[in-house]
N, C-alpha and C positions, 0 to 999 in steps of 0.2 A: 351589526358587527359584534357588538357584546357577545349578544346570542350565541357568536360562532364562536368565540374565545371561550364562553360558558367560564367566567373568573369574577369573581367577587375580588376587585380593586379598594385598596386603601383613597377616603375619601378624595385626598387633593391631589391624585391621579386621573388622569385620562386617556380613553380609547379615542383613537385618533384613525384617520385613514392616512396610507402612507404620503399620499399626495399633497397634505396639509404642514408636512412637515420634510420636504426632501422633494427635490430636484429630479425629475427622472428624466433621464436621454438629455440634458442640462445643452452640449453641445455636439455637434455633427461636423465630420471631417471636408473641411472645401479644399480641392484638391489643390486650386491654386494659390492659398497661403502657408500653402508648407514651405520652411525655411529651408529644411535640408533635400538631401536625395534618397532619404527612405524614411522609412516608418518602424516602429518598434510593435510587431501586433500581437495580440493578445488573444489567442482562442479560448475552447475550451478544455482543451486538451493540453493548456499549461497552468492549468489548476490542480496542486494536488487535494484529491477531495481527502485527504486523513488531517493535513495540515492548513487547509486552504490558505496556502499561499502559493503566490503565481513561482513556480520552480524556471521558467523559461519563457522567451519570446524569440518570436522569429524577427530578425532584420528584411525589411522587405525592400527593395527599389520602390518608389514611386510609380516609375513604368510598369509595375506587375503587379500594383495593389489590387487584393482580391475586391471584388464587387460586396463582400460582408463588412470589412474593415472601413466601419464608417461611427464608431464612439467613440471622442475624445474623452481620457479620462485625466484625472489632476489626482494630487495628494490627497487621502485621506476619503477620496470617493469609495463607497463600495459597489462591488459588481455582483448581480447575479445573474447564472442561467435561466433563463425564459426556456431554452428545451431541456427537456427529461432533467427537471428540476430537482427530483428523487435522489439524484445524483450528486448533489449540493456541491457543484464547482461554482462556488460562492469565495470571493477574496476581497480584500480592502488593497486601496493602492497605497503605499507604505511609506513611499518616498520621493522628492520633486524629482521631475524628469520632461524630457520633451520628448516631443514624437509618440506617445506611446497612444496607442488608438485601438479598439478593441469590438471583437466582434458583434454586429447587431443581433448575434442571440444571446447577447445579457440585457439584462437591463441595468444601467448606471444610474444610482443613486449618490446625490448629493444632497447634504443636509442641509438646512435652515436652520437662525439663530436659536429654536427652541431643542434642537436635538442635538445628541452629543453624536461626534462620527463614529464614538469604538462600540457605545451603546446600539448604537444602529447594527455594525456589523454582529452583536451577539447576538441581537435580536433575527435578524435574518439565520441565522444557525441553528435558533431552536426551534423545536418539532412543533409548534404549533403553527409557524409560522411556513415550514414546508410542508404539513400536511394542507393548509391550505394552499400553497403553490401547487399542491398536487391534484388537491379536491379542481381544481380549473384547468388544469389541460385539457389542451382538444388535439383529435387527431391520431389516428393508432402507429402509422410508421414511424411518427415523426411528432411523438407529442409536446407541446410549447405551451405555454399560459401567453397571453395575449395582454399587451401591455395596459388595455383599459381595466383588466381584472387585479394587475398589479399597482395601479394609484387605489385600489378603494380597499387593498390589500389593510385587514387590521393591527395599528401597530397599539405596545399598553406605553402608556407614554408618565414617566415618576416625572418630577421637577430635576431641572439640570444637573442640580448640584449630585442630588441622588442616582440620578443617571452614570453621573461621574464615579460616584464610587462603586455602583453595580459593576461597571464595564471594568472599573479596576481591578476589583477581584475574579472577575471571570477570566480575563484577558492575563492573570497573572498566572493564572492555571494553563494557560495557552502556553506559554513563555517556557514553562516547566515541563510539558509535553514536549515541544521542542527542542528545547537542551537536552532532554533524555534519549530523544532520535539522533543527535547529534553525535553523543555518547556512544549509543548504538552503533552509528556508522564507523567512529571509530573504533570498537574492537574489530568489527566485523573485518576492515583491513586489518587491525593486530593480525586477527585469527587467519587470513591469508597467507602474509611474510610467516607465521610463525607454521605452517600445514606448507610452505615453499619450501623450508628449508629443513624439519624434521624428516618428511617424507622423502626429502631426497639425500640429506645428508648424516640422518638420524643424530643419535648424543653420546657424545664425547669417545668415536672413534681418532684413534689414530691410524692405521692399515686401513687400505683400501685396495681396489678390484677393477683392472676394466671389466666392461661388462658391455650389450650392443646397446643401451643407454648412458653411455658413461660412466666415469669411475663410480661405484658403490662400495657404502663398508664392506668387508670382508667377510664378512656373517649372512650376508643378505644375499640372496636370489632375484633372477628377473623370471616371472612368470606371465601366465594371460590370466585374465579374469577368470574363465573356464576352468584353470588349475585352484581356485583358491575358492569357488561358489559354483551352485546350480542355479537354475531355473524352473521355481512352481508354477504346474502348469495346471492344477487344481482348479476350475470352474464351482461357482457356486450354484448350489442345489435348494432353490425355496424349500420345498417339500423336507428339508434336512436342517435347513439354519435358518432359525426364527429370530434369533436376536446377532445382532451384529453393528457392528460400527463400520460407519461406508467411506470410504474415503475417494474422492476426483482429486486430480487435475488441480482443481482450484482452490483445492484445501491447505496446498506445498506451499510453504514459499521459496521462493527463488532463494538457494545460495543457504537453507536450510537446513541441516543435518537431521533436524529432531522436529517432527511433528507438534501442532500447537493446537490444532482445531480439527472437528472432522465433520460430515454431513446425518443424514439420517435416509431414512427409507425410500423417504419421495425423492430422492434425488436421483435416485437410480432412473437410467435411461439407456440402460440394453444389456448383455447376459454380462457377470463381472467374474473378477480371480477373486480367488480366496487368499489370502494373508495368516501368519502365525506372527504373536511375540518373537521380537530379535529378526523379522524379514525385514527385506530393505523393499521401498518402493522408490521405483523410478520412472519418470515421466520420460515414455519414449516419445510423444509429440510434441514436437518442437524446443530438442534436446537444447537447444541455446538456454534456453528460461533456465539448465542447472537446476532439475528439479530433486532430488535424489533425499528419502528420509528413512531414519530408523523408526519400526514403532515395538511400541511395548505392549500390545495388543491384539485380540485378533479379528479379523472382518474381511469385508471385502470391499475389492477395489475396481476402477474403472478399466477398460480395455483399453486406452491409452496408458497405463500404468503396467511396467514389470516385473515382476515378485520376485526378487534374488534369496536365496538363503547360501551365508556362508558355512563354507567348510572346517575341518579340524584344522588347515594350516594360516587360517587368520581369524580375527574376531572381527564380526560387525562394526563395531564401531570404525576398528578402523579400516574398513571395506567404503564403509557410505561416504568416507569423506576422502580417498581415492577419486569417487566419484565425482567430486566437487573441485578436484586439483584443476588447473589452467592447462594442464597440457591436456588429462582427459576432454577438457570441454574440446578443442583445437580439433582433438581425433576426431569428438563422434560428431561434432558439427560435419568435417568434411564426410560422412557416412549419409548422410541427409539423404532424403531422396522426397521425390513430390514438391509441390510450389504452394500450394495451398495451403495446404496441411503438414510440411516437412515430419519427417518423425525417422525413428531409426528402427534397430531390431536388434533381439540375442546375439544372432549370428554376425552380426561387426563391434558391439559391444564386448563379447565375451573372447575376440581376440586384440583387445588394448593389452597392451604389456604395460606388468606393475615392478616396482621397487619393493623387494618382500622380505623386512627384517622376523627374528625369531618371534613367538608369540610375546616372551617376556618384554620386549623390545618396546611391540607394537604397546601393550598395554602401555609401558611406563610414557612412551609418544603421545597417546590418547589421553592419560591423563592430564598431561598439560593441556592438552587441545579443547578437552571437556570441564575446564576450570574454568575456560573463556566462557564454552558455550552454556556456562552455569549464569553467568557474568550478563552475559547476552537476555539470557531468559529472565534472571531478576528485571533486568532494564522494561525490558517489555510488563510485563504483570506491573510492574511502578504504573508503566502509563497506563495501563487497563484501568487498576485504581483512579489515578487519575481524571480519569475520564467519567467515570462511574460519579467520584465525586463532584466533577463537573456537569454532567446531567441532573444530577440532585439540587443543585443550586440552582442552577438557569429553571429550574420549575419552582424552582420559592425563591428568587430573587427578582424573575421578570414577570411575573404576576403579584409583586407584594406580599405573599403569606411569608414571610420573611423578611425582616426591613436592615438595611445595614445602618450603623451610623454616618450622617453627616457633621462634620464640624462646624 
């Protein structure tokens, strides 16, 4: 076990097997001592892997419990993934509750008097400890570790006290990740109510307009998409572009205005658009996700992805986040088409009718709207930090090259 940790531990430290110190699968669901008439179950799919904490369960009847939902778990157990491990839908159980029972593809660990529960949970989080949940999968469609692989699983094991304060400063970095998604979440509504009522009611009109959207200021126009932008239809040409930034699908985030991250070469996976600084990309597959970004760059992008450039009677900015309004999404949802794959096209996108105040207008609109999304962006790069410095420590904390004080 050493060998595979390959760490030089502080002497009155020990490598341990996980099974010497923690409870696995501790208990098993008997269907005939359930008090109530359902069950609170636990997949894997109510882990969020950024936060690992369980976001959701489902209420199940009794009569419909699935054939998986057979882990009892308690306070302060932690759970991990036994499939596709890689995945780290790894949580601790937070708080007394009954009924909650959880799928047999984790594995439930409960600690023994020599381990601390939060130390345990950190420890399952860091990368030595999933590369080796990784190094043991078996199985290509469906790969799992096998629970005999996971008791002999190597845990470093400080003395309690010390364990205590490790998980404390780790777990406080946790806390502050959290509260900053929190934070996050709410501008992200601000910036809703506040892109509800600019865009439809602009600032500090008094006269107003019917119009076949309703009253609008006086100043303002209704037009289609098609009046206020084109559509690049620009294929990219290896032989022509050697360096480029690639952007998929999976780079957007939902609800996004501003691009955050992008891909590289090998990601590409069939002929793509080309993109200029100031285009808008948007995600015609599976318009729901609101995928819609400005970039400030240029490259290419996926063929799910469609290259708008505005015209002289609006500015991008405030074009891309039109696109993100609630009534847009309502249109181009009902434009869908396919089951599988839903996605949409120019030709029903470029006839949504917009609220179109003067440019001066729009900009001074966008500036509030881009004070948030400044707001939004600091939040985020916090947690990047964050995390960057929480990687740092979980490698000289849970291996000892680093000792904290105990008192």
């Amino acid at each position: 076990m050493s060998s595979y940790l390959k760490v030089a531990i502080p002497n009155e430290w020990q490598i341990k097997k996980l099974k010497d110190c923690v409870k696995i699968n501790p208990e098993n669901l008997n269907l005939n001592e359930i008090k109530e008439n359902y069950i609170n179950y636990i997949d894997i799919a109510s882990i969020d892997n950024s936060t690992f904490q369980i976001q959701e369960t489902k209420q199940i009847p009794i009569t419909n419990i699935p054939s998986r939902a057979r882990r009892i778990v308690k306070e302060n157990d932690v759970i991990i993934s036994t499939v596709r491990p890689y995945l780290k839908a790894f949580s601790k159980i937070r708080n007394k509750h009954n009924n909650f029972i959880c799928s047999t593809g984790f594995a439930v660990l409960r600690v023994k008097p020599d381990l601390d529960h939060e130390y345990l949970f950190q420890w399952v989080l860091n990368r030595k400890f999933v590369n080796y949940m990784i190094s043991q999968m078996v199985g290509s469609s469906y790969p799992a570790v096998n629970i005999s692989d996971v008791e002999v699983a190597p845990i470093i094991l400080p003395p309690l006290n010390e364990q205590q304060k490790i998980a404390s400063v780790l777990s406080n970095i946790d806390e502050l990740i959290v509260f900053t998604r929190i934070i996050i979440d709410y501008l992200q509504i601000l910036k809703k109510g506040v892109m509800q009522r600019l865009l439809t009611e602009g600032i500090g009109h008094s006269e107003f307009k019917d119009s076949k959207l309703g009253k609008i200021p006086k100043e303002w126009n209704i037009v289609k998409i098609e009046d206020i932008c084109s559509l690049r239809r620009e294929n990219y040409e290896p032989e022509k572009d050697s360096n480029f930034n690639y952007i998929g699908l999976e780079h957007i985030n939902s609800g996004d205005s501003i691009l955050h991250r992008f891909g590289t070469e090998k990601d590409i996976k069939s002929t793509q658009h080309r993109f200029y600084s100031n285009d808008i990309l948007y995600g015609k597959l599976r318009p729901y996700l609101d995928k819609a970004v400005l970039v400030d760059f240029e490259g290419i992008c996926s063929t799910d992805i469609i290259v708008l450039r505005n015209n002289e009677k609006t500015i991008p900015e405030y074009l891309v986040n039109i696109l993100h309004t609630s009534r847009f999404l309502h249109y181009i949802i009902s434009t869908m088409s396919g089951t599988t794959l839903p996605r949409t096209n120019w030709k029903d996108l470029s006839k949504f009718k917009v609220k179109l105040p003067p440019i001066e207008e729009q900009e001074y609109i966008m500036s509030i709207i881009l004070n948030i999304d400044t707001r939004i962006n600091d939040e985020r790069k916090y947690i990047d930090i964050l995390k960057v410095i929480k990687k740092g420590l979980m490698q000289d904390l849970l291996t000892g090259k680093k000792r904290v004080k105990v008192n």
